[in-house]
N, CA, C and O of each residue as an XYZ file, in Angstrom:
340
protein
N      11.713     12.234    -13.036
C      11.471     11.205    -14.031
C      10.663     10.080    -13.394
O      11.133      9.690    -12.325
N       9.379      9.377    -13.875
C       8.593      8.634    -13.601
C       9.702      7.240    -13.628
O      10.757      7.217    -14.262
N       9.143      6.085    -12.748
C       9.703      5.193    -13.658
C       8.755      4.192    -13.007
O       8.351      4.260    -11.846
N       8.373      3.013    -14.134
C       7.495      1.756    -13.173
C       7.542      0.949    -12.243
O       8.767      0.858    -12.169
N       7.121      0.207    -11.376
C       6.833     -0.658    -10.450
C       5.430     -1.231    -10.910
O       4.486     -0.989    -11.663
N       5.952     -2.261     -9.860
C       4.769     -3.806    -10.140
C       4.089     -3.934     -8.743
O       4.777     -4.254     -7.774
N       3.414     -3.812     -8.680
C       3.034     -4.009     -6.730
C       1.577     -4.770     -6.753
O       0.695     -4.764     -7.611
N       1.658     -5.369     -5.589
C       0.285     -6.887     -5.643
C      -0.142     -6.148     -4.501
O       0.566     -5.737     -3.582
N      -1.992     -5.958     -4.728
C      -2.861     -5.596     -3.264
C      -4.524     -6.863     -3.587
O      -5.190     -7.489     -4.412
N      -4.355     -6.524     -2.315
C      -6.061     -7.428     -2.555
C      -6.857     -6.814     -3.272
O      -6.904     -5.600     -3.080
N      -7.584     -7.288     -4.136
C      -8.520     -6.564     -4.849
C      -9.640     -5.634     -4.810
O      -9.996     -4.730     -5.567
N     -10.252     -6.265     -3.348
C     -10.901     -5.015     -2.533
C     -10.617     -4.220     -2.269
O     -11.316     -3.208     -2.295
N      -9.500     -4.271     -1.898
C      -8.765     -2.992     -1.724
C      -8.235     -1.916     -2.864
O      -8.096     -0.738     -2.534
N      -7.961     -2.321     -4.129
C      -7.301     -1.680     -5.344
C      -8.770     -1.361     -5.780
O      -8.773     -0.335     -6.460
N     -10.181     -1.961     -5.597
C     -10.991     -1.319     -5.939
C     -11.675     -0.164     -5.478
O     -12.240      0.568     -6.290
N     -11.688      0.135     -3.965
C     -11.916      0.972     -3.443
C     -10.932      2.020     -3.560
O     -11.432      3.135     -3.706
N      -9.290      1.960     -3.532
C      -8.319      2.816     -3.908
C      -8.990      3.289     -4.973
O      -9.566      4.351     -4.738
N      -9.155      2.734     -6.408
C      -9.434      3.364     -7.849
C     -10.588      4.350     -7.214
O     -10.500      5.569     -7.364
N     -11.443      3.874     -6.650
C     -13.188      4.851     -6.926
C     -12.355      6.148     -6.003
O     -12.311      7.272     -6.502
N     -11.633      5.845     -4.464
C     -10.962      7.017     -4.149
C     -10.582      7.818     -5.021
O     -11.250      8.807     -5.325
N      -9.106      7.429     -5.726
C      -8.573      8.383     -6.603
C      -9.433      9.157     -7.606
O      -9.364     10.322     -7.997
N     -10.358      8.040     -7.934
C     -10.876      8.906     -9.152
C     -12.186      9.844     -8.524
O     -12.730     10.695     -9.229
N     -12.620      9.570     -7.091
C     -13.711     10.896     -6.885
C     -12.384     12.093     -6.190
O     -12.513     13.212     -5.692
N     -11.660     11.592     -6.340
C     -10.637     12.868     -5.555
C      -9.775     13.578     -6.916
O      -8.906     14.444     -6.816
N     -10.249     12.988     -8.121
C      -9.666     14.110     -9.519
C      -7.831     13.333     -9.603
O      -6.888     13.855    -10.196
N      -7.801     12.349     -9.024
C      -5.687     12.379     -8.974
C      -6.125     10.450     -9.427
O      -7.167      9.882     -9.100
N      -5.155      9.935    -10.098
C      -4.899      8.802    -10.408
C      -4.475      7.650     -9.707
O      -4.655      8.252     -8.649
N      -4.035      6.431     -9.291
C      -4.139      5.396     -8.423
C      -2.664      5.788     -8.294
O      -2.218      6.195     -7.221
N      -1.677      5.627     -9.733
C      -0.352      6.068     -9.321
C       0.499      7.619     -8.319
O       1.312      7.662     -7.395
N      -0.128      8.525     -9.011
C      -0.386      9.495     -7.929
C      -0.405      9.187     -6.259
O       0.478      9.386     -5.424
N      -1.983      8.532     -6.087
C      -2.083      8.603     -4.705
C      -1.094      7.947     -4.758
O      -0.113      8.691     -4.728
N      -0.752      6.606     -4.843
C       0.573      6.229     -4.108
C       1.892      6.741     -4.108
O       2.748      6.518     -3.252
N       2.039      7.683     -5.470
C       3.347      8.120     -4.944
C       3.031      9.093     -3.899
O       3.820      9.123     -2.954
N       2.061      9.873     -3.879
C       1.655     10.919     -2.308
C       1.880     10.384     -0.944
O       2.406     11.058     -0.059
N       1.417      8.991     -0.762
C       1.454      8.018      0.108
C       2.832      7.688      0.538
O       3.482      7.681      1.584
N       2.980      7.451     -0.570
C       5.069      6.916     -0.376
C       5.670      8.391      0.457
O       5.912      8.623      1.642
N       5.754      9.118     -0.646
C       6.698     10.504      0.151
C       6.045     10.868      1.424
O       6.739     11.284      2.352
N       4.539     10.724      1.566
C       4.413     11.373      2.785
C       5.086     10.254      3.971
O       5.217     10.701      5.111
N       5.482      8.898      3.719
C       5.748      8.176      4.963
C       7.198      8.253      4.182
O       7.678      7.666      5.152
N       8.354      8.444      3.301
C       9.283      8.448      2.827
C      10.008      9.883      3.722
O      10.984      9.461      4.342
N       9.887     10.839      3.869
C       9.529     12.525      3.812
C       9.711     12.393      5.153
O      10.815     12.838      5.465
N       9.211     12.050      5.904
C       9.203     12.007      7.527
C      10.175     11.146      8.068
O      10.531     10.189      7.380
N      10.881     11.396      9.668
C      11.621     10.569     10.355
C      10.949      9.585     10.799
O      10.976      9.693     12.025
N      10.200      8.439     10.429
C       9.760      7.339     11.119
C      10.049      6.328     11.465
O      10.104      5.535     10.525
N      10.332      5.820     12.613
C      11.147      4.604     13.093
C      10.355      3.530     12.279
O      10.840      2.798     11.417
N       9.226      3.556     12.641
C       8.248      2.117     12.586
C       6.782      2.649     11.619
O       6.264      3.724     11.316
N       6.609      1.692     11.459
C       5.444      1.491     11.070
C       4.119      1.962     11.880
O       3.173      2.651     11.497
N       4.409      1.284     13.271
C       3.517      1.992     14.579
C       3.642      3.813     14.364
O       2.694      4.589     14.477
N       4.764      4.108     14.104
C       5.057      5.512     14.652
C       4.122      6.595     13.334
O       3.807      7.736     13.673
N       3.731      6.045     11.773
C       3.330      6.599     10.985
C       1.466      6.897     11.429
O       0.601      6.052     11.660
N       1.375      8.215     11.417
C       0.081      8.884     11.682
C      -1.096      8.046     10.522
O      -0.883      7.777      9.340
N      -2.202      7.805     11.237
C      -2.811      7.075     10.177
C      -4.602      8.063      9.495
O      -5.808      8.086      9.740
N      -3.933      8.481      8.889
C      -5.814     10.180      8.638
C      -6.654      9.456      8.793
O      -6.666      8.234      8.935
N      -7.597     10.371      8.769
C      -9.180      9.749      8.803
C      -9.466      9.492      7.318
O     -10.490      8.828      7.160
N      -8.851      9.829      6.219
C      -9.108      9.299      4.733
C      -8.670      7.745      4.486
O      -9.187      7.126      3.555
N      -7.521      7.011      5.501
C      -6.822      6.238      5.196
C      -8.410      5.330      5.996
O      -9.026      4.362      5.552
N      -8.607      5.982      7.030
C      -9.956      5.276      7.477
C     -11.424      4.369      6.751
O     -12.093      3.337      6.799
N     -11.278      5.469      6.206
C     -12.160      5.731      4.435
C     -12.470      4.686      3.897
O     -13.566      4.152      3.723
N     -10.763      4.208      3.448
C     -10.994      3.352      2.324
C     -10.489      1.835      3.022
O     -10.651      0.753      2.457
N      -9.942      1.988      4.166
C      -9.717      0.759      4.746
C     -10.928     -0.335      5.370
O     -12.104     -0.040      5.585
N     -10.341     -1.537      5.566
C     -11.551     -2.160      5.917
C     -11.075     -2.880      7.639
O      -9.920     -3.287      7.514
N     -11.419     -3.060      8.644
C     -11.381     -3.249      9.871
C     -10.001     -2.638     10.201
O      -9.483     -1.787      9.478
N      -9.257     -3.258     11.673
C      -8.105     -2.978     12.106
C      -7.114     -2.827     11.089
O      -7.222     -3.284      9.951
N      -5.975     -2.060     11.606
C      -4.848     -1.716     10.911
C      -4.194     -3.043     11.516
O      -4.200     -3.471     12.670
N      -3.572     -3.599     10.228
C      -2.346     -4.787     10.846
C      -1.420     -4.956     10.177
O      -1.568     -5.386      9.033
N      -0.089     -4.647     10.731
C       1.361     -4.032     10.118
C       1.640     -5.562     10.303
O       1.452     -6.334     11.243
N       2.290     -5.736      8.729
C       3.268     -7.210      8.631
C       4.633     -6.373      8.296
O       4.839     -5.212      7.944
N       5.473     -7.502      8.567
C       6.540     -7.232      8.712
C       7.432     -8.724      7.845
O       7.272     -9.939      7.724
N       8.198     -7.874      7.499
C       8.761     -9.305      6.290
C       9.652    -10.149      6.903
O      10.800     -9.716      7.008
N       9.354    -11.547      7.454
C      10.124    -12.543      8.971
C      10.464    -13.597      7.888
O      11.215    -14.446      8.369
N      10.169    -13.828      6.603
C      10.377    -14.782      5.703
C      11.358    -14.598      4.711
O      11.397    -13.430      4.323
N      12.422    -15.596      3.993
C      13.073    -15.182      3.355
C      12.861    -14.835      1.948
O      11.869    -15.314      1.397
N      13.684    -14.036      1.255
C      13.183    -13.952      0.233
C      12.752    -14.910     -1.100
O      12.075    -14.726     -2.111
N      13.757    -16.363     -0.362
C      13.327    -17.702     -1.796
C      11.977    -18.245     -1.295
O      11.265    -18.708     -2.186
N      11.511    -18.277     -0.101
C      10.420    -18.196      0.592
C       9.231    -17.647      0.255
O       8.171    -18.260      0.127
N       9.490    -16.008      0.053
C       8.672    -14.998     -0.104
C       7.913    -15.666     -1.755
O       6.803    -16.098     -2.068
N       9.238    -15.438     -2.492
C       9.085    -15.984     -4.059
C       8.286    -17.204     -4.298
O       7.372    -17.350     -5.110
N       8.809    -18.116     -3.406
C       7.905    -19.542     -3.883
C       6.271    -19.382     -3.012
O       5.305    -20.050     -3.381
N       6.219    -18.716     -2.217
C       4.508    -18.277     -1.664
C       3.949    -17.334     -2.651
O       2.725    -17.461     -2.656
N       4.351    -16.434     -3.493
C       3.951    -15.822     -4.322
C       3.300    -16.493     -5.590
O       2.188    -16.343     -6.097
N       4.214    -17.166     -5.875
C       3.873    -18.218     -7.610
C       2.972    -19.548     -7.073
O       2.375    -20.433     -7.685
N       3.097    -19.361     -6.131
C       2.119    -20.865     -5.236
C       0.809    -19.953     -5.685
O       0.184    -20.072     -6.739
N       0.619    -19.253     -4.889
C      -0.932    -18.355     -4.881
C      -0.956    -17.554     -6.495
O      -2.033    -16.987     -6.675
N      -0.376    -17.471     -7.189
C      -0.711    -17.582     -8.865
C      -1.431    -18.248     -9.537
O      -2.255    -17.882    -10.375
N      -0.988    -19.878     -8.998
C      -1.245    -21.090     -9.544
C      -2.819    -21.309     -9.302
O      -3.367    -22.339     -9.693
């Protein structure tokens, strides 16, 4: 059973995702659920430890840089609706 999510990316990035998905025949939701299970699916400690393809290469733009969530979540919330505004 499908069910929705809400998820925020930079826009450069969700634009290059779309032209991906759509020259690869599969939909934006798709790739990400492919994305999810394939790092869901595996024993991975870290973030470091997840294999990164040469497709992920593709559509990315410079270095890979893993954040990590060090902020709290009333924190997280009020930096979110700040950058709305």
């Amino acid at each position: 059973m499908d069910a929705k999510i809400t998820l925020s990316f930079d826009e450069t990035i969700i634009k290059k995702a779309k032209r991906y998905a759509e020259n690869n025949n599969i939909s934006l939701s798709r790739l990400t659920e492919f994305l999810l299970s394939k790092v869901t699916n595996n024993n991975y400690q870290s973030l470091e430890d997840l294999p990164i393809s040469d497709w992920v290469h593709m559509v990315a733009e410079g270095d890979v840089e893993y954040q990590t969530k060090t902020k709290k979540n009333k924190d997280l919330k009020a930096e979110y609706f700040k950058s709305k505004k």
